[in-house]
C-alpha positions as CSV (number, residue, x, y, z in Angstrom):
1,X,26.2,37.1,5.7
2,X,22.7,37.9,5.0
3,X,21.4,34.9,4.2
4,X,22.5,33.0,7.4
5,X,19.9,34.0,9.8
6,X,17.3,34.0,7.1
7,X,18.3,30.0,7.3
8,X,18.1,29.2,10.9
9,X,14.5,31.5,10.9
10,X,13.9,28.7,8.0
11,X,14.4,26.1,9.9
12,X,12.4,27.5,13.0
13,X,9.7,27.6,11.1
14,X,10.3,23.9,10.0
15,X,10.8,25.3,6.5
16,X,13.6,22.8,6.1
17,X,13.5,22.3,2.6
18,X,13.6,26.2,1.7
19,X,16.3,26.4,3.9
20,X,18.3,23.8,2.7
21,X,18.0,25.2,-0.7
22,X,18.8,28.7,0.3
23,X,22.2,27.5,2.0
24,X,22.8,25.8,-1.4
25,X,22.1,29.1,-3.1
26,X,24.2,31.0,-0.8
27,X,27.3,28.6,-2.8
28,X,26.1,28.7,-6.2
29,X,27.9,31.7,-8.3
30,X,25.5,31.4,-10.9
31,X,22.6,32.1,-8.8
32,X,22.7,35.3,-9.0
33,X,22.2,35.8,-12.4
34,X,18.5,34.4,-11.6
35,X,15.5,37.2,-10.4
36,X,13.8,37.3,-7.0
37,X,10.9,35.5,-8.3
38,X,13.0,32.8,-9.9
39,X,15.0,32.0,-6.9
40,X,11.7,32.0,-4.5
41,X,10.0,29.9,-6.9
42,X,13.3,27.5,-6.6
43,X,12.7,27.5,-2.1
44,X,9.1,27.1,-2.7
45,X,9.6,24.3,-5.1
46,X,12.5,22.5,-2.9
47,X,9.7,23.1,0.3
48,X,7.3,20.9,-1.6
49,X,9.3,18.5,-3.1
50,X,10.3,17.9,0.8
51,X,6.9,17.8,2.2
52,X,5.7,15.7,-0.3
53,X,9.1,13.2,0.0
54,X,8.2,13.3,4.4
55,X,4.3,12.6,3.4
56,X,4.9,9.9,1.8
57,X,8.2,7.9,3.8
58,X,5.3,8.2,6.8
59,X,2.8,7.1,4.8
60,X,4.5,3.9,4.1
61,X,5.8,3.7,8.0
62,X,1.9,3.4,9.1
63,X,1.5,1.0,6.1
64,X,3.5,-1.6,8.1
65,X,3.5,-3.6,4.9
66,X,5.4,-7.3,4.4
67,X,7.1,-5.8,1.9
68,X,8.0,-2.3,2.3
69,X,10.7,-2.3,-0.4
70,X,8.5,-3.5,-3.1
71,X,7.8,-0.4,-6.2
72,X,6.6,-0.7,-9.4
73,X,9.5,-0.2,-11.0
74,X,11.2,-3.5,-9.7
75,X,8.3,-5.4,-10.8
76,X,9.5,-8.7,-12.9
77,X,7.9,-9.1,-16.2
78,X,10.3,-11.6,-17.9
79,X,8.9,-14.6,-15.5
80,X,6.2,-16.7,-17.2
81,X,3.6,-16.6,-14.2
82,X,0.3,-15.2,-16.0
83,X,0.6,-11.5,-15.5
84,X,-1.2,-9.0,-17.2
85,X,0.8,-6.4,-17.8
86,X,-1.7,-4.1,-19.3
87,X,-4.2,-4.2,-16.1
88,X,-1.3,-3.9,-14.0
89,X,-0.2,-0.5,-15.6
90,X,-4.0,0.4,-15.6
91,X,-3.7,-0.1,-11.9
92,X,-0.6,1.9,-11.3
93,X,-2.5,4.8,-12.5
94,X,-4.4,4.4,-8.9
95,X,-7.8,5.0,-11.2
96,X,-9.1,1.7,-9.6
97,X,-8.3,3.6,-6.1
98,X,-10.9,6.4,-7.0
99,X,-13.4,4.3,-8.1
100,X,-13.0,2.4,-5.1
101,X,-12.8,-1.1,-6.6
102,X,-10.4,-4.1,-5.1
103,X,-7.7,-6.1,-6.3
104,X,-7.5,-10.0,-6.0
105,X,-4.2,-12.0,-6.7
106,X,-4.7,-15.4,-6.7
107,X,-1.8,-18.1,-7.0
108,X,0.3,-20.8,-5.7
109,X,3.2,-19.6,-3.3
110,X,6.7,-18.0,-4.9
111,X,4.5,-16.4,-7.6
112,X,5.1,-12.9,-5.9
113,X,1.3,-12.5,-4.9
114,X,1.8,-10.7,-1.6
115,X,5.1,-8.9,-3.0
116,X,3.0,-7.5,-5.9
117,X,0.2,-6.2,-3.3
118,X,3.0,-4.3,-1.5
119,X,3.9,-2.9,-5.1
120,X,0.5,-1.7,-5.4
121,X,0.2,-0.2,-2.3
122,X,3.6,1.3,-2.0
123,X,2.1,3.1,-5.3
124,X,-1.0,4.3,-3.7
125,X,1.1,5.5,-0.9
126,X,3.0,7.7,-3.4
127,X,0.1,8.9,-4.9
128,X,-1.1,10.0,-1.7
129,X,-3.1,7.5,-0.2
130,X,-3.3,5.7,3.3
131,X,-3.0,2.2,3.2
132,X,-3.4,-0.8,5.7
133,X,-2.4,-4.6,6.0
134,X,-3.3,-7.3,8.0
135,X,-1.9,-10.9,8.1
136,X,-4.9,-12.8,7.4
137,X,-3.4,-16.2,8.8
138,X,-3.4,-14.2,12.4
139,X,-6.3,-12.5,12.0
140,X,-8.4,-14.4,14.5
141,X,-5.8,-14.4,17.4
142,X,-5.3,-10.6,16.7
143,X,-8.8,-10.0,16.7
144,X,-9.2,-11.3,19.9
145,X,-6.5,-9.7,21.4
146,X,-8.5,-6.5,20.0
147,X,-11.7,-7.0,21.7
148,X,-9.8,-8.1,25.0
149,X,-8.3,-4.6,25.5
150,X,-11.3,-3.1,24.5
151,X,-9.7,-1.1,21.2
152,X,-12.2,-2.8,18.5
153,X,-14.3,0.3,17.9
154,X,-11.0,2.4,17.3
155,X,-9.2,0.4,15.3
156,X,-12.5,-0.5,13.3
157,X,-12.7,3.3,12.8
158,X,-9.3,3.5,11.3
159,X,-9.8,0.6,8.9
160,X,-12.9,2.6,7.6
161,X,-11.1,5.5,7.0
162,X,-7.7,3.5,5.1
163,X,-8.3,4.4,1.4
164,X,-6.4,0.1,0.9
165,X,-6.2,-2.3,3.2
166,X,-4.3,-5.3,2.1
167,X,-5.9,-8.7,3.2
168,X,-2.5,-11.0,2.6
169,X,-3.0,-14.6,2.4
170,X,-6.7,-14.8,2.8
171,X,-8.5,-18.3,3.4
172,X,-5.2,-19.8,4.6
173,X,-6.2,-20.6,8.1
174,X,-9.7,-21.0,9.4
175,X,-11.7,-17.9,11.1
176,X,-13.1,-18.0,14.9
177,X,-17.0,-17.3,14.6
178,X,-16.0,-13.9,15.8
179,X,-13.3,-12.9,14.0
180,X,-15.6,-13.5,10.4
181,X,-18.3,-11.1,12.3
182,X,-15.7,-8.8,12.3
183,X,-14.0,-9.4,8.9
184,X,-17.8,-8.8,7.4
185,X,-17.8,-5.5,10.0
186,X,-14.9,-4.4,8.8
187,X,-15.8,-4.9,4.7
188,X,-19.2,-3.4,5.4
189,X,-18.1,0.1,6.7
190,X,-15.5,0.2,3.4
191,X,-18.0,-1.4,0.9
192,X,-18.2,1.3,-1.8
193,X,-16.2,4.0,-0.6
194,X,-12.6,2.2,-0.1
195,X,-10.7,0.0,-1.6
196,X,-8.9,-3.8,-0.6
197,X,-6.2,-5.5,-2.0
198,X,-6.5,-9.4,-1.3
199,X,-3.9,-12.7,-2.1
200,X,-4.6,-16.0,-1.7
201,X,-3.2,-19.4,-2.7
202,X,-7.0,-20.6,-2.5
203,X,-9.0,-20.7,-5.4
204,X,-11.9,-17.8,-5.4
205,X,-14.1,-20.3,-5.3
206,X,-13.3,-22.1,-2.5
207,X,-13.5,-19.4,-0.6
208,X,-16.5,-19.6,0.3
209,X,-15.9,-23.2,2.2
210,X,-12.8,-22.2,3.6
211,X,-14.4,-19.1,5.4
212,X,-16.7,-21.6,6.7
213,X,-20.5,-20.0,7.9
214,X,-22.6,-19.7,4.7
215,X,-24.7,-16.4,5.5
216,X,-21.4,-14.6,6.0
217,X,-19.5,-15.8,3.5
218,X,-22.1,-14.7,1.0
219,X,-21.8,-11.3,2.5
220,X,-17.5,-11.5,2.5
221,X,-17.6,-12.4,-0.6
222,X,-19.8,-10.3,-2.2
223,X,-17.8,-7.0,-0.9
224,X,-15.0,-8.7,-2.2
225,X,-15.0,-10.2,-5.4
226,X,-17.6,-8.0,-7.0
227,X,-16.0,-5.1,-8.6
228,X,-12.9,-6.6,-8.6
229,X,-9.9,-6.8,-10.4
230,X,-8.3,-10.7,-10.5
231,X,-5.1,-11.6,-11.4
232,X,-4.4,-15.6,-11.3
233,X,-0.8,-16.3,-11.3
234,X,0.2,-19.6,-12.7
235,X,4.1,-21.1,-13.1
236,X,7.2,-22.1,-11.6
237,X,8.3,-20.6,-8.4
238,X,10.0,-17.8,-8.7
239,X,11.7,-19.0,-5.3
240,X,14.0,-21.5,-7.2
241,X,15.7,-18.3,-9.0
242,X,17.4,-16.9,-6.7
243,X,20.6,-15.8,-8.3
244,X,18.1,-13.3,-9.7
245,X,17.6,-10.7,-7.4
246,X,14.3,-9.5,-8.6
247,X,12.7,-12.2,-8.4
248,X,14.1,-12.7,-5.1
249,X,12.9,-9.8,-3.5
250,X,9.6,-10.5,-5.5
251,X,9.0,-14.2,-3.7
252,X,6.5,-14.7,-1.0
């Protein structure tokens, strides 16, 4: 008897996880054969574990990603598509994250390129990092929209602060004279102290054509493709197995 108002001061102090494990305490016999300090230590560890679980499912909210589904752990290795497993693992370890280098997956569509960015950044955002993604094909028209309603400088603030912003299906579509200003912008105020994810079908070195004006696509390019990591997928489509439902959920 107690124990029950302890609970409900708990949870008015938005302890909810301490709470929750006190009123599972309350039915656990065995519990008592633990010390104060062993119990609190259980609360305090339940509190975290909470947090840290909350932390993380809003993390992955602001993310917006394409593929919010997509962890490590469901990553297909058994398709022949090129990938390096060993630099993958590396990158799990979010060590590239710190040292604020990029990631570029390059391949023909069905090879999983944009689900294996999600991966990546679904990782970061358990390992307590903010991450970003933009639609590259809709960039322009978004962009425009942007400077209409006069947000540019705020959302151009946000970007710099995102520790990974994920450019999906870069070169695809052809950028307004504007909208490449303000891809170089936004690359500039991340260039060494954040990190970008970015998957193409295009070869990396066609990029340069496909961004189209040659004094800023030197400068594009150069914050993204040096001190990067590349994968270049090559294989079947993993779209044509679909009664496997990896690689289902791994497809573009």
């Amino acid at each position: 008897m107690l124990h029950h108002p302890t609970v409900e001061k708990l949870n008015a102090l938005r302890l909810f996880g301490m709470a929750t494990a006190l009123a599972e305490q309350q039915s656990q016999v065995s519990i008592e054969q633990l010390g104060f300090e062993e119990r609190l230590g259980l609360l305090v560890e339940r509190e975290s574990s909470e947090r840290q679980s909350r932390m993380f499912s809003a993390r992955l909210r602001r993310a917006k990603l394409r593929f919010a589904d997509a962890v490590p752990e469901d990553i297909n290795y058994r398709a022949a598509r090129g990938l390096d497993r060993a630099l993958l693992a590396r990158l799990l370890t979010g060590e590239w994250i710190r040292g604020h280098q990029n990631v570029i997956l390059i391949g023909k569509t069905g090879l999983g390129k944009s689900w294996l960015a999600c991966a990546l950044a679904n990782q970061a955002c358990r390992q307590g990092y903010s991450v970003g993604y933009l639609r590259m094909p809709k960039f322009s028209e978004e962009m425009a929209i942007v400077h209409g309603s006069g947000r540019f400088a705020k959302l151009l603030a946000q970007w710099a602060k995102t520790d990974i912003l994920v450019l999906d299906d870069f070169a695809m579509a052809p950028l307004a004279d504007q909208a490449r200003r303000d891809l170089l912008e936004l690359l500039d105020d991340r260039h060494g102290s954040r990190s970008t994810i970015v998957t193409s079908q295009i070869p990396i070195e066609n990029w340069h054509g496909a961004i189209g004006d040659p004094t800023l696509a030197d400068a594009i390019l150069d914050r993204l493709v040096h001190n990067a990591h590349r994968f270049s997928l090559d294989g079947e489509s993993m779209r044509k197995n679909q009664n496997k439902l990896t690689d289902k959920r791994e497809s573009e």
